[in-house]
Residue, then its C-alpha position, 0 to 999 in steps of 0.5 A: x500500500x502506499x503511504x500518502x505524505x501530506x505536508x501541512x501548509x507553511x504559514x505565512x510570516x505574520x502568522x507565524x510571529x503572531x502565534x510566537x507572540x501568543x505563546x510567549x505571552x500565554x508562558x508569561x502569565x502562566x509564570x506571573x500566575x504561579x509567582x502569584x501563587x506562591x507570594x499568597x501561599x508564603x503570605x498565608x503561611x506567614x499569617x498561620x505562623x502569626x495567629x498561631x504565636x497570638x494565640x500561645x501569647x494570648x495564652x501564656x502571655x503572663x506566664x511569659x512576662x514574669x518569665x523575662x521580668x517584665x512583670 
């Protein structure tokens, strides 16, 4: 049987710079999506850390201060 070779058509110069530009800015969004991403998950992280500190000195913040003499 023979085999059939279709080559798919060049594209024309504009065509082919505007799909590069496309895909160029689709990477820089996806990355500027990603780096967003881990800022909020850092800032979230940070806020965890600080909710968890509040509460043990809401807690034992006394306890702390004659510990250190700050009474």
């Amino acid at each position: 049987m023979p085999v059939l070779h279709i080559e798919r058509p060049r594209l024309r110069r504009e065509m082919r710079d505007a799909l590069k530009r496309h895909i160029l800015r689709e990477r820089q969004r996806k990355k500027e999506e990603a780096d967003a991403n881990e800022a909020d998950k850092q800032r979230r992280r940070a806020e965890k850390v600080f909710q968890e500190f509040y509460s043990l000195i809401k807690c034992y913040g006394e306890g702390i201060r004659i510990v250190l003499g700050f009474h």
